[in-house]
C-alpha positions in Angstrom: 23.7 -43.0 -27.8 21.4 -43.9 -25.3 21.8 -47.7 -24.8 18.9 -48.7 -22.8 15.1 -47.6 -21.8 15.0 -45.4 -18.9 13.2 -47.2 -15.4 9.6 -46.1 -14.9 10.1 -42.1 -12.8 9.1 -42.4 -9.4 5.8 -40.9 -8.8 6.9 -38.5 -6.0 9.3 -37.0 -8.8 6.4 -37.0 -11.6 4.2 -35.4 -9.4 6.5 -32.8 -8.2 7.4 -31.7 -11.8 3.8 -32.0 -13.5 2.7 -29.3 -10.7 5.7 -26.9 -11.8 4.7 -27.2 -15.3 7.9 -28.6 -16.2 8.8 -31.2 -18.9 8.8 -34.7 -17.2 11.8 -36.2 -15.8 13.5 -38.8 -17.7 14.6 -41.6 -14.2 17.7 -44.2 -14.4 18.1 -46.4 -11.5 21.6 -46.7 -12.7 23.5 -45.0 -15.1 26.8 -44.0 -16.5 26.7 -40.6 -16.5 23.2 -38.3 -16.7 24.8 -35.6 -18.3 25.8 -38.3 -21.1 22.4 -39.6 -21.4 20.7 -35.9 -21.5 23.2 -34.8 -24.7 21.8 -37.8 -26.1 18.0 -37.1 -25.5 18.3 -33.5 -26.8 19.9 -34.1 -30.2 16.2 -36.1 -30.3 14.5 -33.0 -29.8 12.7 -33.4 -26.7 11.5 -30.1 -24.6 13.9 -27.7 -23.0 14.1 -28.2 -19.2 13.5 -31.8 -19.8 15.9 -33.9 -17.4 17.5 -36.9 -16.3 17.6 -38.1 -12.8 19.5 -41.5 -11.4 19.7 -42.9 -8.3 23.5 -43.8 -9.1 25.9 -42.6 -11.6 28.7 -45.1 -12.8 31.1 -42.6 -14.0 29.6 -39.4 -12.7 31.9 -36.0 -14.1 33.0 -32.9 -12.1 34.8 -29.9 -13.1 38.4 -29.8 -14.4 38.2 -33.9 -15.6 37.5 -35.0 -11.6 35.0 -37.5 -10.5 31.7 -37.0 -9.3 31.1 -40.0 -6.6 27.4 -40.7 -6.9 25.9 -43.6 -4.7 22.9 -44.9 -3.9 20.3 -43.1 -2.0 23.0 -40.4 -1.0 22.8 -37.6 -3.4 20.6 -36.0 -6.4 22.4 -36.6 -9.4 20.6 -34.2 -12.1 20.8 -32.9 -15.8 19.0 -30.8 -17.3 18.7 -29.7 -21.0 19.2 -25.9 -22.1 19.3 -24.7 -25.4 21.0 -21.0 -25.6 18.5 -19.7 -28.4 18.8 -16.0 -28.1 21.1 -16.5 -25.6 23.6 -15.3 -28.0 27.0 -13.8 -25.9 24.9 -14.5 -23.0 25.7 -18.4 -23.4 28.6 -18.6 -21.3 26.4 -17.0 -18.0 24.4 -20.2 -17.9 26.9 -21.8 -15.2 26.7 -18.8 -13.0 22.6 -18.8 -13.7 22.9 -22.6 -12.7 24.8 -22.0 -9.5 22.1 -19.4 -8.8 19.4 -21.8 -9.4 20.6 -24.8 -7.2 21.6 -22.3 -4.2 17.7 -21.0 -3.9 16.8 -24.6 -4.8 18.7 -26.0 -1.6 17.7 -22.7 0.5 14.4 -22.9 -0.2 14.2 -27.2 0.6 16.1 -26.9 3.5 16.4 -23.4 5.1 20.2 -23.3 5.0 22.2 -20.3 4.7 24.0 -21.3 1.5 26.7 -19.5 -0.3 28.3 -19.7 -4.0 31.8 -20.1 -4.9 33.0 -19.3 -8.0 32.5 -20.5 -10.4 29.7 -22.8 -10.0 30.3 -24.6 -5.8 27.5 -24.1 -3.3 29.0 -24.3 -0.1 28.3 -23.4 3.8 29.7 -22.7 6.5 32.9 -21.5 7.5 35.7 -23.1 6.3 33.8 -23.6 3.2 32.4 -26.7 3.0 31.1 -28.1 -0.7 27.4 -29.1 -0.6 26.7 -29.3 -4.7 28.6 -28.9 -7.9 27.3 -27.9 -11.2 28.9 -29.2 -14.5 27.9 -27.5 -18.1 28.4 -29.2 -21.0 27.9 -27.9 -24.4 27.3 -29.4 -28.1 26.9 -28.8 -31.3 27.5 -24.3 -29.9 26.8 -22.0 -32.9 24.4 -24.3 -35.2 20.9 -24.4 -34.6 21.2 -28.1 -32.6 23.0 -26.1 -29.8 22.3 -27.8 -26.1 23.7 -26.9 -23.2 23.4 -29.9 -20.5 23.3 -28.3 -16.3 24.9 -31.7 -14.7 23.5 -31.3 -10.7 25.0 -33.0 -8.1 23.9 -32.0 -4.6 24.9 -34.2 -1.3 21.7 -35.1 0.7 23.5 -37.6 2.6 27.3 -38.0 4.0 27.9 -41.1 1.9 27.9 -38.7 -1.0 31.2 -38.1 -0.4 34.2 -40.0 0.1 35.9 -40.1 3.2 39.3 -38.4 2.0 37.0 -35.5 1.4 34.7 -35.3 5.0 36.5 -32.0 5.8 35.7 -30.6 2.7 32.3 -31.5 1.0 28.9 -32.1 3.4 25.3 -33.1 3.3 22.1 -31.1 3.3 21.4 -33.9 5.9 24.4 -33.4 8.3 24.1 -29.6 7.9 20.3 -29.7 9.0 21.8 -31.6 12.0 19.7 -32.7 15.2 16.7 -30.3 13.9 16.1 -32.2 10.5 12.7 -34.4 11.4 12.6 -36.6 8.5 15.3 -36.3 5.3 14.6 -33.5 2.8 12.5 -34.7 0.0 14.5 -35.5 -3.3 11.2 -34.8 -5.8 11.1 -31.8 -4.2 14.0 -30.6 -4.8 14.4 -32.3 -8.3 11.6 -29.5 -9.1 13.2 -26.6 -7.6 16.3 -26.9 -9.2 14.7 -27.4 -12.5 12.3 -24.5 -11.9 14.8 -22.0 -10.3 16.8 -23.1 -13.4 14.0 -21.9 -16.0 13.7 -18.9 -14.4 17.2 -17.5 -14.3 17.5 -18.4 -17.8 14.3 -16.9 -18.9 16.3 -13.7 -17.4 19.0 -14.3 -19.5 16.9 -14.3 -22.2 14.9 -10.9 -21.3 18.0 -8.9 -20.8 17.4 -9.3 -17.2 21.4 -10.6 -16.8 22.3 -8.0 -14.4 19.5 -9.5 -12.0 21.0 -12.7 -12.4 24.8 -11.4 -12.1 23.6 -9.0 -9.0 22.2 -12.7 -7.4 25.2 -14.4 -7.5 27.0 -11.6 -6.2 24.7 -11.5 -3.3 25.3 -15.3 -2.3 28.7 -15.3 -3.3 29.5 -12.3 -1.3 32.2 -13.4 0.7 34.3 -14.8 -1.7 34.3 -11.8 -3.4 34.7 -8.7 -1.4 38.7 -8.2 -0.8 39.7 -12.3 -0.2 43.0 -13.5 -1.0 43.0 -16.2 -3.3 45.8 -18.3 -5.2 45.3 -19.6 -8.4 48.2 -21.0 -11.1 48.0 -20.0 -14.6 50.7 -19.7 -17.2 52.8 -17.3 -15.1 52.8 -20.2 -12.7 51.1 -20.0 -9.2 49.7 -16.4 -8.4 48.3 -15.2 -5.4 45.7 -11.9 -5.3 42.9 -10.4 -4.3 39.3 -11.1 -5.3 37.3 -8.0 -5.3 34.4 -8.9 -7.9 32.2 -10.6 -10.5 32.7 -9.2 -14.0 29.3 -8.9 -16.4 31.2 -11.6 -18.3 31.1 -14.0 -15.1 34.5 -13.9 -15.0 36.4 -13.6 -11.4 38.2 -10.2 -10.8 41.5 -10.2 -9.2 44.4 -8.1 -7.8 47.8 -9.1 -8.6 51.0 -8.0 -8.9 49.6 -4.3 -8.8 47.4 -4.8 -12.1 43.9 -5.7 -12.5 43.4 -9.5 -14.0 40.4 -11.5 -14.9 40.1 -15.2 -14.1 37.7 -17.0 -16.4 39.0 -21.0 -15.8 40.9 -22.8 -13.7 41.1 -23.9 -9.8 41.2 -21.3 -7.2 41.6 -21.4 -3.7 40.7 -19.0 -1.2 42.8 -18.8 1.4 41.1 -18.0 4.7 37.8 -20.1 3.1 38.7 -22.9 1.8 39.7 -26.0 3.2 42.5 -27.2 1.4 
């Protein structure tokens, strides 16, 4: 349940979003989680694409049940409502079509050659270093009340990120370095993701998934084309090599002289990430 009224959006962000044509944004100064709050809002039926934006998150969620550290004024901390009608099998491909969506969001705001890791990490640089996460969340899947919930996170500022993780994760500010002018604009790029997000899904939708699949090959390249990766599974840890997205969006690996397909879990790539 949703326990309190949201705080009036700022006008930067209703401005931004009106001229998109997109649903308006639903704005917590402070909150517990966004992704919570937006499976709330849809079981109300409001629009698709309609999302929730806070300044902080209390108790802000990552992949595989870690943390998401959200402070003040440091990061955009962003969920937005999808519902997979005619979707169908297609369903699962909204992370990857989320990952595509925030990397063109942040390239276009701040001219930074990002890349993807799978499954849903944009990163730069080389080691990798993490720049935004992306968190899916289903409810109610296979009845008509179906919702899928994008959770954004996306680092503007070094504060957000701890500093047991400052050789890891970045900023969008830190990476534009001593060139950035002025700070990027959140609205802005509160709109992008949101828009970028519509339209990858809209592909999903016209059979266009190949377009979206071929994307995220594109920007996640170099993760991709013959790296060694470890991963642990039921075997125990494995170590391979990644040589491809499947049309499923699962990772494909070489191990142990067979094929295999990774489709959950934490892998590491050895000569990109920093462990």
């Amino acid at each position: 349940l949703i326990s309190r009224l949201p705080d009036p959006t700022p006008a930067d962000v209703v401005d931004a979003v009106a001229s998109g044509g997109l649903p308006p944004v639903v704005y917590y100064r402070d909150v517990e989680s966004t992704n919570d709050v937006a499976l709330a809002l849809a079981s109300s039926g409001v629009p698709e694409f309609t999302a929730v934006l806070a300044d902080v998150q209390q108790t802000g969620r990552g992949r595989l049940g870690r943390s998401w550290f959200s402070p003040a004024g440091a990061g955009l901390y962003l969920s937005v409502i999808v519902r997979p009608e005619g979707l169908d099998a297609r369903t699962p491909l909204i992370t990857l079509a989320a990952g595509v969506a925030v990397a063109l969001a942040i390239a276009d705001a701040s001219d930074l050659r990002v890349e993807l890791k799978w499954p849903n990490d944009v990163v730069i640089g080389r080691p990798w270093r993490k720049l935004a996460g992306i968190l899916c969340e289903a409810s109610a899947v296979g009845t008509s009340d179906a919702v899928v919930v994008v959770g954004i996170g996306v680092n503007l500022l070094p504060a957000a990120y701890p500093a047991e993780l400052a050789d890891r994760a970045t900023s969008i500010d830190r990476e534009r370095g001593v060139w950035c002018d002025r700070p990027i604009a959140r609205a802005g790029l509160v709109a992008g993701c949101i828009q970028q997000l519509r339209e990858q899904v809209r592909r999903l939708r016209a059979d266009e998934t190949a377009l979206v699949l071929d994307r995220w090959r594109e920007l996640g390249r170099a993760g991709l084309d013959g790296a060694p990766v470890q991963w642990t599974d039921e075997r125990g840890p494995c170590r391979g090599i990644a040589y491809g997205l499947g049309d499923d969006g699962a990772l494909l690996v070489r191990h142990a002289g067979r094929q295999d397909r990774l489709v959950a879990g934490d892998v590491v790539w050895e000569r990109l990430s920093r462990v």
